[in-house]
C-alpha positions in Angstrom: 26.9 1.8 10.8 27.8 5.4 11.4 27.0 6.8 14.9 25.6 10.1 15.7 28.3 12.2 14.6 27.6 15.0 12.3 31.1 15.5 10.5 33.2 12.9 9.0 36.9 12.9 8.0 38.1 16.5 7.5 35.5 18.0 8.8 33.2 17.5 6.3 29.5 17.8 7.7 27.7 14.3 6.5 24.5 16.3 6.9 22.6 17.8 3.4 24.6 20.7 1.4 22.1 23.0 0.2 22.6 21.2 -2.9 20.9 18.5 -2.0 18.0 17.8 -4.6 17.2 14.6 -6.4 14.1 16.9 -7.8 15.2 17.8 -11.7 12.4 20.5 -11.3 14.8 22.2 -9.0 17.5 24.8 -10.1 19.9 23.0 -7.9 19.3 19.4 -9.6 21.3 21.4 -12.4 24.0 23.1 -10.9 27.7 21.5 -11.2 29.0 23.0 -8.0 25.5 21.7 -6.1 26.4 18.7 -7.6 30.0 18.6 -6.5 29.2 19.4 -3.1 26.7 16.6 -2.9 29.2 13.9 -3.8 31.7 14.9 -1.9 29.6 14.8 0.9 28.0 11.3 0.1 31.5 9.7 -0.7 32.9 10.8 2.7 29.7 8.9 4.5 30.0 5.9 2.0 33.7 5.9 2.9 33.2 6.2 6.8 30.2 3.3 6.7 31.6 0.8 3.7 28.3 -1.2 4.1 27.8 -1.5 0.2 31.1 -3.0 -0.6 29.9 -6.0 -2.9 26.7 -4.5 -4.8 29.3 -3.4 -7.5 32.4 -2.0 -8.6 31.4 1.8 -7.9 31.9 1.4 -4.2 35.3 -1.0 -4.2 36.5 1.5 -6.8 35.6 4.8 -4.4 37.1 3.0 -1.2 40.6 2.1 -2.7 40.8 5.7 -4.4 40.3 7.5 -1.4 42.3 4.8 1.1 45.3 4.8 -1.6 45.5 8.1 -3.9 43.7 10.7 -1.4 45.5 9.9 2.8 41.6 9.1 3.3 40.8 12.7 2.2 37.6 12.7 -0.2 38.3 16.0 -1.7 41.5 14.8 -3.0 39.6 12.6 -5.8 40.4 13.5 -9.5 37.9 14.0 -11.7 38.4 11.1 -13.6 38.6 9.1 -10.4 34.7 10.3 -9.8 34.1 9.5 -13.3 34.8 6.1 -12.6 32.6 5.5 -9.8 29.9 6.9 -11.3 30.1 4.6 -14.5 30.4 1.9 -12.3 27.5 2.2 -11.4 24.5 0.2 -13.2 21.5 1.5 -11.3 20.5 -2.5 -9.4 19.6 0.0 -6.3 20.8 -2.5 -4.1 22.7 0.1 -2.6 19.6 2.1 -2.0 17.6 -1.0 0.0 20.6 -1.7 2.1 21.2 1.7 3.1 20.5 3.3 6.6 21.0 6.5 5.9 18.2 7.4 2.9 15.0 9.2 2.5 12.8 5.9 2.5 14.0 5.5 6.2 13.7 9.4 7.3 17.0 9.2 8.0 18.8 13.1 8.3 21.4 12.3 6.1 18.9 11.6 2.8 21.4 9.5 1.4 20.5 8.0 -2.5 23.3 6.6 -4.3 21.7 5.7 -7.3 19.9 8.9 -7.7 23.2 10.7 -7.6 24.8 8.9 -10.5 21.5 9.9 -12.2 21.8 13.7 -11.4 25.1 13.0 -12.4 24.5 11.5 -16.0 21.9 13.8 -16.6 24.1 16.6 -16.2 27.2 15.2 -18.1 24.6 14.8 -21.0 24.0 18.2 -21.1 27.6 18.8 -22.6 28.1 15.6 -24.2 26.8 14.5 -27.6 25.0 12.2 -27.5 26.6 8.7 -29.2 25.4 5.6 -31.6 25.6 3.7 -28.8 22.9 6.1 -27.1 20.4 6.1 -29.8 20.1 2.7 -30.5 19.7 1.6 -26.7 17.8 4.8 -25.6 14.5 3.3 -26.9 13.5 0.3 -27.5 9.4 0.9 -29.0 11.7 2.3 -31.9 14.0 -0.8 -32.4 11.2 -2.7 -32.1 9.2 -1.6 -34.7 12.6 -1.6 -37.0 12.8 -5.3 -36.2 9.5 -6.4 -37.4 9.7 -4.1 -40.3 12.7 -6.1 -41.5 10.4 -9.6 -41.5 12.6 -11.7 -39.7 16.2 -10.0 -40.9 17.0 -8.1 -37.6 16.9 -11.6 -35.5 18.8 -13.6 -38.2 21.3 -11.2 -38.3 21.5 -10.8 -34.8 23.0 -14.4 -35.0 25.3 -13.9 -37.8 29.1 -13.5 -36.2 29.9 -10.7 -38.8 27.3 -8.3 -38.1 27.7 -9.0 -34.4 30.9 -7.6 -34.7 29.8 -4.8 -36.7 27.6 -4.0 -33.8 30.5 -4.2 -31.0 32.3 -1.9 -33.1 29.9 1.0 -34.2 27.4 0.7 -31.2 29.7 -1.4 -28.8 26.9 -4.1 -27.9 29.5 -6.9 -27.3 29.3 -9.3 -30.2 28.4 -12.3 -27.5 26.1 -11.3 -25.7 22.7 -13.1 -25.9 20.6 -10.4 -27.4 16.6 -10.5 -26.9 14.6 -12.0 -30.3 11.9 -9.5 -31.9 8.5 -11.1 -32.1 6.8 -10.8 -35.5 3.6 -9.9 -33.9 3.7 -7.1 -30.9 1.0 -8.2 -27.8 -1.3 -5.2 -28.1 -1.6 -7.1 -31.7 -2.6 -10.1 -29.9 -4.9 -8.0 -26.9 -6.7 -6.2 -29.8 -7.9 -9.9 -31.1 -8.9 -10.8 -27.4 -11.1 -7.6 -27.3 -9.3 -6.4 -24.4 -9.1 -2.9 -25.8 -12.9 -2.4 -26.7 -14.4 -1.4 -23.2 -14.1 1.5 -21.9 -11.4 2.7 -18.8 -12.5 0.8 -15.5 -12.1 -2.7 -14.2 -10.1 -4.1 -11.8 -6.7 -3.9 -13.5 -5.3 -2.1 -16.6 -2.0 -4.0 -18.1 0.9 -1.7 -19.0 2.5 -4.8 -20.5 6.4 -3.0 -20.8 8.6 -2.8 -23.8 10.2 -6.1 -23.5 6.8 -8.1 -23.7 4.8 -5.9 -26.3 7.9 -6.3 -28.6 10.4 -9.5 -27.3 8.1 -11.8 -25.3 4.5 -11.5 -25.7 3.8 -15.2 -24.0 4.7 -13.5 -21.0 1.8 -11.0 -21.4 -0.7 -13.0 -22.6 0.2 -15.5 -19.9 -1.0 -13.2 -17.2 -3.7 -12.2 -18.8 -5.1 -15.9 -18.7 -4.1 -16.3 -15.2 -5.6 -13.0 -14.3 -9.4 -14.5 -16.3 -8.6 -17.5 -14.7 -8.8 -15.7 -11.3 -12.6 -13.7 -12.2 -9.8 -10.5 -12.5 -11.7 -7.3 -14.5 -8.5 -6.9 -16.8 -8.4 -4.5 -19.4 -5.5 -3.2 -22.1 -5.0 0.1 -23.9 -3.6 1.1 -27.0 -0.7 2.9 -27.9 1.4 1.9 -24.5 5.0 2.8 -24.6 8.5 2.4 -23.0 8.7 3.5 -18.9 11.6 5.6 -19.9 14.1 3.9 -17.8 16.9 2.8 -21.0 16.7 6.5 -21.9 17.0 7.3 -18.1 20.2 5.4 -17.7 21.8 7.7 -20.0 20.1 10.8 -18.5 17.9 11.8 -21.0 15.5 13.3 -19.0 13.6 14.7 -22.0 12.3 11.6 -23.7 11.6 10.1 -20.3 9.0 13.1 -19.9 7.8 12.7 -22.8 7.4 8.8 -22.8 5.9 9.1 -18.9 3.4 12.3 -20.6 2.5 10.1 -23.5 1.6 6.9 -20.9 0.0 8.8 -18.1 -2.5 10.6 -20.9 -3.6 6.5 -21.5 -3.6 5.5 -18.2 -4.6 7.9 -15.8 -8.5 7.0 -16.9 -8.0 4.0 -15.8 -6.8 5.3 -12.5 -9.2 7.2 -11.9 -12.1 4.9 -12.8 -10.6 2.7 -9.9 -8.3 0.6 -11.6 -4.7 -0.5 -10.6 -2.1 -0.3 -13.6 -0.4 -3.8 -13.3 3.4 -3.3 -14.8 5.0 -7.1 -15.7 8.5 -6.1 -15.5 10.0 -5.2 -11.9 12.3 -2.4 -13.5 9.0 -0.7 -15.3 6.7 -0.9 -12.0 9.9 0.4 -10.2 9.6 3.3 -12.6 6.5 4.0 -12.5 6.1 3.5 -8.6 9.1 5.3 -7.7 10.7 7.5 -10.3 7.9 9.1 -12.5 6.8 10.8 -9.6 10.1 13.2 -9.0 11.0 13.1 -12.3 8.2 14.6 -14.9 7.1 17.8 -13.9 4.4 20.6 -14.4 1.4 18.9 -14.5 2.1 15.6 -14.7 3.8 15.2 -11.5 0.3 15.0 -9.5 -0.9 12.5 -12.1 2.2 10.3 -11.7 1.8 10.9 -7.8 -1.5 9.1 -8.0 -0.7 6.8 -10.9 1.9 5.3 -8.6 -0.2 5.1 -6.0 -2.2 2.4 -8.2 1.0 0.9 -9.6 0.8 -3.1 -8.8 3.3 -6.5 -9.9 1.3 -9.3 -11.0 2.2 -11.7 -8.3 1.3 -8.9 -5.8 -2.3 -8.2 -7.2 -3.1 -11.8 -7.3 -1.7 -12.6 -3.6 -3.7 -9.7 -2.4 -7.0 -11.7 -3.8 -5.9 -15.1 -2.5 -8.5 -15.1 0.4 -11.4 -14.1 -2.0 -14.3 -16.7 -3.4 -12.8 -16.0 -6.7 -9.4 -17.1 -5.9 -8.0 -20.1 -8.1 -6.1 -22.6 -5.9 -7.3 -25.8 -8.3 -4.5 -27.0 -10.9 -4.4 -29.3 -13.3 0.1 -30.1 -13.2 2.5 -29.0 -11.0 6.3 -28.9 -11.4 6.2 -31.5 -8.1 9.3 -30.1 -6.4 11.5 -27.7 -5.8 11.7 -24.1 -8.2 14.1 -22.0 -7.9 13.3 -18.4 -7.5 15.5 -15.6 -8.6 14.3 -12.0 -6.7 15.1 -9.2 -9.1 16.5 -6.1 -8.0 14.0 -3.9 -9.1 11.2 -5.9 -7.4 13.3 -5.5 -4.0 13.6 -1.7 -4.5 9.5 -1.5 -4.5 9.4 -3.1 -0.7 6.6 -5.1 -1.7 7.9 -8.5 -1.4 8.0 -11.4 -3.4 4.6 -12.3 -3.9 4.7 -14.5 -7.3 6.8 -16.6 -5.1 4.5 -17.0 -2.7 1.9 -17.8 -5.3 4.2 -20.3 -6.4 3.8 -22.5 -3.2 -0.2 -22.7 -3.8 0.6 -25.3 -6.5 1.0 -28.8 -4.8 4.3 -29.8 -4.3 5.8 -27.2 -5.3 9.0 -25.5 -3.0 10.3 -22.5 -4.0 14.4 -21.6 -3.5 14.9 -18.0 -3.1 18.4 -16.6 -4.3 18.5 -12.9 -4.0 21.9 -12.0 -5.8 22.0 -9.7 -8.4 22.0 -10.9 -11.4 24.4 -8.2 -13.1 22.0 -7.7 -16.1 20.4 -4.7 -15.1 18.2 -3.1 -18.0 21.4 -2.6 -20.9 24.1 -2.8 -18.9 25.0 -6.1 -19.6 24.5 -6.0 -23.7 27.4 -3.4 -23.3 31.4 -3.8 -24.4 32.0 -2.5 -20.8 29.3 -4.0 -19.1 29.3 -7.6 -20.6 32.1 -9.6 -18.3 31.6 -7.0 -15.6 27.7 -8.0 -15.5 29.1 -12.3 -15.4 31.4 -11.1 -12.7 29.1 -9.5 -10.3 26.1 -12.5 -11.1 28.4 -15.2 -10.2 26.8 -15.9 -7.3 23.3 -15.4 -8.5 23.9 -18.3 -11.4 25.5 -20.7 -8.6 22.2 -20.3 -6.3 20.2 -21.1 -9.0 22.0 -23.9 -10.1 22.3 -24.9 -6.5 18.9 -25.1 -6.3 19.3 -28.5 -8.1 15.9 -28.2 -10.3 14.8 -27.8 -13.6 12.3 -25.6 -13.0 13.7 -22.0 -12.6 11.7 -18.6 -12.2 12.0 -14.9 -12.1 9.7 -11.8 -12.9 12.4 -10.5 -14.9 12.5 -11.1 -18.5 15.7 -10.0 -18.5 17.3 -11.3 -15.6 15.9 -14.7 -17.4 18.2 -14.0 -20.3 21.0 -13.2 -18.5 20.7 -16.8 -16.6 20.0 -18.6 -19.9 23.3 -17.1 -21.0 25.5 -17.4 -18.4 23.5 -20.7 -16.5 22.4 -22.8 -18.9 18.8 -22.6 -18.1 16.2 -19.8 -18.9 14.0 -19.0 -15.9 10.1 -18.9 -16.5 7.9 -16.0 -15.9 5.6 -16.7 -12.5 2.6 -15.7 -14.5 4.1 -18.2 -17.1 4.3 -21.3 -14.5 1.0 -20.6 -12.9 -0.2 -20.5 -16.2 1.0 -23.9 -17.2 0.0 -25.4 -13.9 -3.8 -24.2 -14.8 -3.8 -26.0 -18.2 -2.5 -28.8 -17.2 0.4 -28.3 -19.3 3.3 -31.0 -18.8 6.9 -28.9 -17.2 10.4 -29.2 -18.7 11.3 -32.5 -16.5 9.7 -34.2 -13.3 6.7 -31.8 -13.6 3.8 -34.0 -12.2 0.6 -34.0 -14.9 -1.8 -35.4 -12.6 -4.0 -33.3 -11.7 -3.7 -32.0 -8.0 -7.0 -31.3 -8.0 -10.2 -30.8 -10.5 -9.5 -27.9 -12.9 -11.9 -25.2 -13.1 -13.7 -23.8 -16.1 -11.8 -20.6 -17.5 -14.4 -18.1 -16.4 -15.2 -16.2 -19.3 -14.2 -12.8 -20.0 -15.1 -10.1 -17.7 
């Protein structure tokens, strides 16, 4: 860890430029030379501290540059050279947690690695056009409903070798990468026959069910809903949810993430401020919401987001912070009877809220959870990518040997994604939390070993609230 020193190497100051700014609202955000002073400045103290060395390519790739090409002098980098550490980059904010020297800790030198590469795309967009590959990815509420209106076509020929290579070639998704099915029916389809959309904004909870389960895996969402019943939870949906912004964010599109964040808080923000928490299923969606709607819309909406984030909750982490209450569940009807093993996303460490669906995990009998916190390399599209796809094996090698050291058939993780990218490159696709607790309240019999005795009396499903 650096020590108290106030200029690095050269005499660079590791102290804020005056272009310091991770606020797009602010003229500086935009400025080139703002920008160039800030990354000079945070290379030179992630050179002098070289804490992040294994989170990803970005830093090894900055580290040899500067050691080899530049006599250890930042401001020697080429352009191209920056280019390359900034692509390297795939946003797991690993970097960010680990760090000593960042906002979250009040440290002087604000350091946020992560948030530079985004200032960074979002300017490079600015002069760029934008590609095929952009358009597809950007948002997925719109390739969602293209999948279903093609009745089934878009997922067979997802499978089809030819197509795939189409794909690699005009949109470069790598032809193998394991790509997400479309469901035929979305969940708000499914919520709207439950009747969770007719009451008014209140309760305890509103679901903002994310992109990937109201178009990929509504199980998932309808899964926590019955838990949530199950556990006398006030849980209500609304119509017309969309996409957090964050695909469209990776590329630095800061406009459709304003408008996606304008279009959400308009639906949520009664909720929020009849008292409800807005209860996001994906870790990379709640991250957004908690973390980075806040200093990214603006006008406005900025003090809505402030307090929508405020209310912003994970489904394990809502239902631990009941688990002392009267209406608290703890009677199941099967158990997987042994160990699970339990993948931490990266976006659910970046929220400092611990792993709570984990925890929840051990109130089944028998049940031991294995926590492997490795990134998994997926990482919201960065693993469907030409570039990305070997990259993203490479740097979740260690997460798909912890699970499989783990030695269990039962594996979870809140991240639908993550779970692909394990069934891919592991040979077994994780479960949702929400998914196993719900299983373990029905009684329902687990892959292999999973005990079906009841561990104790099941409970009546309380009825809706």
């Amino acid at each position: 860890m650096l020590g108290p020193q106030t200029m690095g190497k050269g005499n660079i100051s590791y102290h804020p430029t005056k272009g310091l700014t991770y606020d797009p609202s602010d003229s500086h955000y935009w400025d080139p030379d703002a920008l160039a002073g800030e990354i000079t400045r945070v290379f030179e103290v992630c050179h002098g501290c070289r804490m992040c060395f294994k989170y990803c390519d970005s830093f090894p790739i900055l580290f040899k540059a500067i050691d080899d090409e530049c006599d250890g002098d930042v401001r020697k980098l080429q352009p191209a050279k920056i280019e390359a550490v900034m692509d390297a980059c795939f946003q797991c904010k690993l970097c960010e947690v680990q760090c000593p020297y960042t906002p979250r800790d009040g440290h002087p030198f604000q350091l946020d690695f992560p948030k530079l590469v985004h200032r960074h795309a979002a300017i490079r967009k600015q002069t760029t056009r934008p590609t095929l590959q952009s358009f597809a990815l950007r948002d997925p509420d719109l390739a969602g409903a293209a999948a279903r209106a093609s009745f089934g076509v878009a997922n067979a020929m997802n499978k089809v070798a030819l197509h795939r290579w189409f794909m690699e070639k005009i949109l470069g998704i790598h032809r193998d990468k394991l790509l997400p099915e479309f469901a035929s029916q979305t969940f708000e389809h499914w919520a709207a026959g439950e009747k969770l959309m007719d009451r008014e904004p209140g309760g305890d909870v509103v679901l903002f069910q994310t992109c990937y389960v109201q178009h990929n895996e509504p199980q998932i969402g309808r899964d926590t809903v019955f838990v949530m019943q199950r556990n006398g939870v006030d849980l209500r949906c609304e119509k017309g949810l969309e996409c957090c912004g964050m695909p469209a964010w990776e590329r630095g599109d800061l406009e459709l993430v304003r408008s996606k964040a304008k279009h959400n808080l308009d639906r949520l923000m009664p909720f929020v401020d009849a008292g409800a928490k807005v209860m996001a299923i994906n870790p990379t969606c709640s991250m957004m919401l908690r973390r980075e709607w806040p200093e990214l819309v603006g006008g406005d909406d900025r003090e809505r987001a402030q307090r929508l984030a405020a209310a912003v909750v994970d489904p394990g982490e809502y239902l631990w912070s009941i688990r002392n209450e009267p209406r608290f569940d703890a009677t199941f009807a099967s158990s997987p009877g042994g160990p699970v093993a339990y993948h931490a996303p990266c976006h659910l460490r970046a929220q400092g809220v611990g792993f709570k669906s984990r925890d929840l995990l051990r109130k089944i009998p028998g049940v031991q959870p294995k926590t492997v916190m490795e990134c998994c390399g997926h990482d919201g599209t960065h693993a469907m990518l030409t570039e990305g796809f070997e990259y993203s094996q490479r740097v979740g090698a260690k997460a798909f040997e912890g699970m499989q050291e783990a030695e269990t058939e039962i594996w979870a993780t809140d991240c639908p994604l993550a779970a692909l990218q394990f069934e891919q490159h592991a040979g077994r696709k994780p479960m949702h939390p929400m998914t196993i607790l719900a299983k373990a309240y029905r009684g329902e019999a687990f892959p292999t070993g999973g005990s079906t005795a009841a561990a104790a009396p099941p409970a009546p499903k309380p009825e809706s609230p």
